[in-house]
Every structure is written in C-alpha cells, then in structure tokens.
C-alpha positions in Angstrom: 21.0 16.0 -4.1 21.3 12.1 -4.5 21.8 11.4 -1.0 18.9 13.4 -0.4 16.6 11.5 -2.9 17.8 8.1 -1.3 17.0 9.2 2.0 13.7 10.1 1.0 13.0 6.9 -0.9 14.3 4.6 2.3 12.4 6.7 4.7 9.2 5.0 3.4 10.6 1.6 3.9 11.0 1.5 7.6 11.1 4.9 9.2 7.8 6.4 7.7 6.1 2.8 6.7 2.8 3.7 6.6 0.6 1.5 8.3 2.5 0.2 11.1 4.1 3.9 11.7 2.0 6.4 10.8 -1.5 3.7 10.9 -2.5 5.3 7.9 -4.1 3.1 5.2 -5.5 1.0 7.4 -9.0 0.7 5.4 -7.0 -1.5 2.5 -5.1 -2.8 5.4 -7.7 -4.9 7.2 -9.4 -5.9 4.5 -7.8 -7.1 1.6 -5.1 -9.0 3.2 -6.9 -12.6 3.6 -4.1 -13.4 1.5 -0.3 -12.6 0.0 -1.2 -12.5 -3.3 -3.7 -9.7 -2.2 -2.0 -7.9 -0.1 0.6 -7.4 -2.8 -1.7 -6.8 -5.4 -3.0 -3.6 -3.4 0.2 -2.8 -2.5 1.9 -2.5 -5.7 -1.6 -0.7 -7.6 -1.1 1.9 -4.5 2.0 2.5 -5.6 1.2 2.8 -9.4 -0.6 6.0 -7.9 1.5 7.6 -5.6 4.4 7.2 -8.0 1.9 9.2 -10.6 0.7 11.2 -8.8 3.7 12.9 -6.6 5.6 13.1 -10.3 2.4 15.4 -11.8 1.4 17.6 -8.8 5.4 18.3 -8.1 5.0 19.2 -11.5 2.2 21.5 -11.9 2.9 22.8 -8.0 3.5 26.2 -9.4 0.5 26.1 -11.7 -2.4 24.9 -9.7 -3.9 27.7 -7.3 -3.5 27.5 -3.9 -7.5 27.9 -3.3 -8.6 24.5 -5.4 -5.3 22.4 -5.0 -7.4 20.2 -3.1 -9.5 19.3 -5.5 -7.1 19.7 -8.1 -4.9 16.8 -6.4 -8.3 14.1 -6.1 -8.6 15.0 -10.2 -5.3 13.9 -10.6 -5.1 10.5 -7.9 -8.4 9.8 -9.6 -6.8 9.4 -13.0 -4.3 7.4 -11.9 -6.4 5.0 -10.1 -8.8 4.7 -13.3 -5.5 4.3 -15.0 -4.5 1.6 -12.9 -8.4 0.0 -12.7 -8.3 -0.4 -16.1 -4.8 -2.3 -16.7 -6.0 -4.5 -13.8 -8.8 -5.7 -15.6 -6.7 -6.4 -19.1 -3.9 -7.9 -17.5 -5.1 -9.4 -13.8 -8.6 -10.1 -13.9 -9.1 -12.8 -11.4 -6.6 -10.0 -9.1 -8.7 -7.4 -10.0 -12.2 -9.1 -9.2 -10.6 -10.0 -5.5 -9.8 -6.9 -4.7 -13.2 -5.4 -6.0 -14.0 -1.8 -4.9 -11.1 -1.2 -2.8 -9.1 -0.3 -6.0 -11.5 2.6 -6.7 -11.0 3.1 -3.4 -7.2 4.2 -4.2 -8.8 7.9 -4.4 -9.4 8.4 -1.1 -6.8 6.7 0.6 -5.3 9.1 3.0 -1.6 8.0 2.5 -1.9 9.3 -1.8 -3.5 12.6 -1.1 -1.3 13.1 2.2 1.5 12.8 0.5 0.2 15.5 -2.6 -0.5 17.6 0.1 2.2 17.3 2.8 5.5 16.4 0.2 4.9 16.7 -4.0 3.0 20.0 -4.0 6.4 21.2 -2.0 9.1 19.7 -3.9 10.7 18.8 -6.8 9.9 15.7 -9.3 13.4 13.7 -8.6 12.5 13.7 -4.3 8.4 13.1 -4.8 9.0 10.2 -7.1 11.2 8.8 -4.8 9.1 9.9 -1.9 6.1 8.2 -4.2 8.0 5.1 -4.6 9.4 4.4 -0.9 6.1 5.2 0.4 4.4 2.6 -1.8 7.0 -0.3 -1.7 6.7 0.7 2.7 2.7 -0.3 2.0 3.4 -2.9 -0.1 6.0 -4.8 2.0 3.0 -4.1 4.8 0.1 -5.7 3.0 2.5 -8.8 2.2 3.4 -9.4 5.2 0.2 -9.1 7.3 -1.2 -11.1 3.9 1.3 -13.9 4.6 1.5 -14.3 8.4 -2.7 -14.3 8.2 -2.7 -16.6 5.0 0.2 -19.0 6.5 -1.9 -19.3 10.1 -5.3 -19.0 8.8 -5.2 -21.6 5.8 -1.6 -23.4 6.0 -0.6 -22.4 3.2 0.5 -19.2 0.7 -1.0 -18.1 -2.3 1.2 -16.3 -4.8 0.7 -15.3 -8.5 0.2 -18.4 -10.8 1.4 -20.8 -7.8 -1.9 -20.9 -5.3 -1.9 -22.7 -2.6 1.6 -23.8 -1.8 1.5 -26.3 1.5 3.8 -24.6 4.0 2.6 -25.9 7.5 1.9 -29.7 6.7 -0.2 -32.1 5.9 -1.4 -32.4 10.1 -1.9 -28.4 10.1 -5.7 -27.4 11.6 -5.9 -24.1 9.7 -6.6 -21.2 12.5 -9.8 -19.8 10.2 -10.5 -17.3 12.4 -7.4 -15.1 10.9 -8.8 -15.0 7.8 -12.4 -13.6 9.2 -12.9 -9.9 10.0 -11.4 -10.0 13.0 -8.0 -11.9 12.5 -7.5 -8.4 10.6 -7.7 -6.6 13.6 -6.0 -8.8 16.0 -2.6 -9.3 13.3 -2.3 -5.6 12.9 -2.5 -5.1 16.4 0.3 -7.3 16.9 2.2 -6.1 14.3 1.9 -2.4 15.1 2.9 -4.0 18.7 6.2 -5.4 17.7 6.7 -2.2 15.5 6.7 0.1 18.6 9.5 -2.5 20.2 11.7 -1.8 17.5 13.0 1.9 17.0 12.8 3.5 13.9 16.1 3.7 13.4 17.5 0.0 14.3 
C-alpha cells in the first residue's frame, strides 16, 4: 500500500509531469510565467486544488451519481479555487493581482478535472491525495522553471518572494525582452518539451 502511494506521488514529478509530458495545462503555462515568482505562485494555488479536490471526490466517489459526476466534480474544483482566491487576496495581494483571472481560471484547467475524472473518482483518499499532490508539485516545478529560464534571459535577473530582482547575469547583460513577450512563451516551451522528449521517462 505505501509503496503504491509513493509511486503514485513520484509519477507526477517526472513521469506524468504535466506540461512537458502530457502538455496539459498549457493555458497557465504560457502565460503566467514572465517570471519565477509567478510561475510558482500558480503552481502551488494549482496544487491547493488538486490536493482538495482528489481528497473530496475519492471521498464522495460512491455517493455522487454516475449521470451528474461531471458537474458534481466542477462544484467541488470550484470551491476549492474560491477557497484558494480568497486566501490569495488576504495573504498575497500584490501575487494575487499578477496572476489576475487565471486563478479563477483554476476551474477549468484540464489537469484538476482530468485527474477527478481519470484517478480520485476511482480510488481511495490515501493514492488521490498523493496523486493530487505529485501532480501539482510536477506543475509547479514546470511553471518555475520555464518562469526562471524566461525571467533569467529576458530581464537578467530573478524575482522571488520578498527578494525582487536579484542581479544574476551582470551588470553588462542586454536583457533578451523578447522572452518575456507572448511569444518567448511559446518558443521556451517548445524547447523545453524538446529536451523533455530527449530524455526518457524513466532516466
């Protein structure tokens, strides 16, 4: 049983990592990663959710009929990303302004309800928490990283959480703006997802 909640936790992490594995998420992906702080900020309020959610629908698997489970799962992802809204604004205002609608935004991301659908309405609480929580930490560590490697090359420096702007290229640096637009979103995660597929999935 443990070694079967562990290998559903880790599976998250590298094998199943969301974006660059299964490219799902990538709405959140491309656009709120200008910087670190961001991309971690989304990460770790997506998996706030999934966490949630997986541990109530596992729960009320037997209880919710088969014909409005559906809905039944958006009712429940929806309170957990109100949940979540509303603890952003008390505690991370400035965070919470940044990322702007893409926090409401939670509901309909396809990785939450996939993983209602596809994992916690199947099993039991102990695997789709853990399920819940290597999935998120998988997106988080995502979001960082494209966040860090666009941040780093677009600006020259890295922004965290109460230390902004940290120099980490040097003084002579140009900043390469253009990963910071639009488009350096689309161009980084095409050469992330490229090195991904170079590396297997179990290395």
């Amino acid at each position: 049983m443990a070694k079967t909640v562990v290998q559903e936790f880790t599976k998250g992490l590298w094998a199943e990592v969301a974006p660059f594995r299964l490219v799902l998420g990538l709405c959140p992906v491309l656009a709120v990663t200008k910087t670190l702080e961001n991309g971690v900020g989304m990460g770790l309020a997506t998996t706030f959710v999934l966490v949630g959610s997986n541990i109530l629908v596992s729960m009320l698997r037997n209880v919710i009929p088969s014909k409005v489970r559906i809905a039944c799962f958006i009712v429940i992802i929806a309170t957990f990303v109100t949940v979540v809204e509303l603890l952003m604004q008390a505690f991370t205002y400035p965070l919470f302004l940044k990322l702007g609608i893409f926090i409401p935004l939670i509901v309909v991301n396809c990785i939450v309800l996939g993983r209602a659908e596809a994992f916690a309405s199947k099993n039991g609480v102990a695997k789709s928490c853990a399920d819940g929580l290597g999935m998120g930490l998988g997106f988080t560590l995502s979001l960082g990283l494209l966040g860090a490697v666009r941040e780093i090359i677009g600006t020259g420096t890295l922004s965290l959480p109460f230390l902004y702007n940290i120099p980490i290229m040097g003084d002579g640096y140009r900043p390469f703006t253009f990963m910071v637009e639009a488009p350096g979103a689309f161009v980084a995660l095409g050469l992330m997802l490229c090195l991904m597929n170079l590396i297997p999935k179990k290395a």
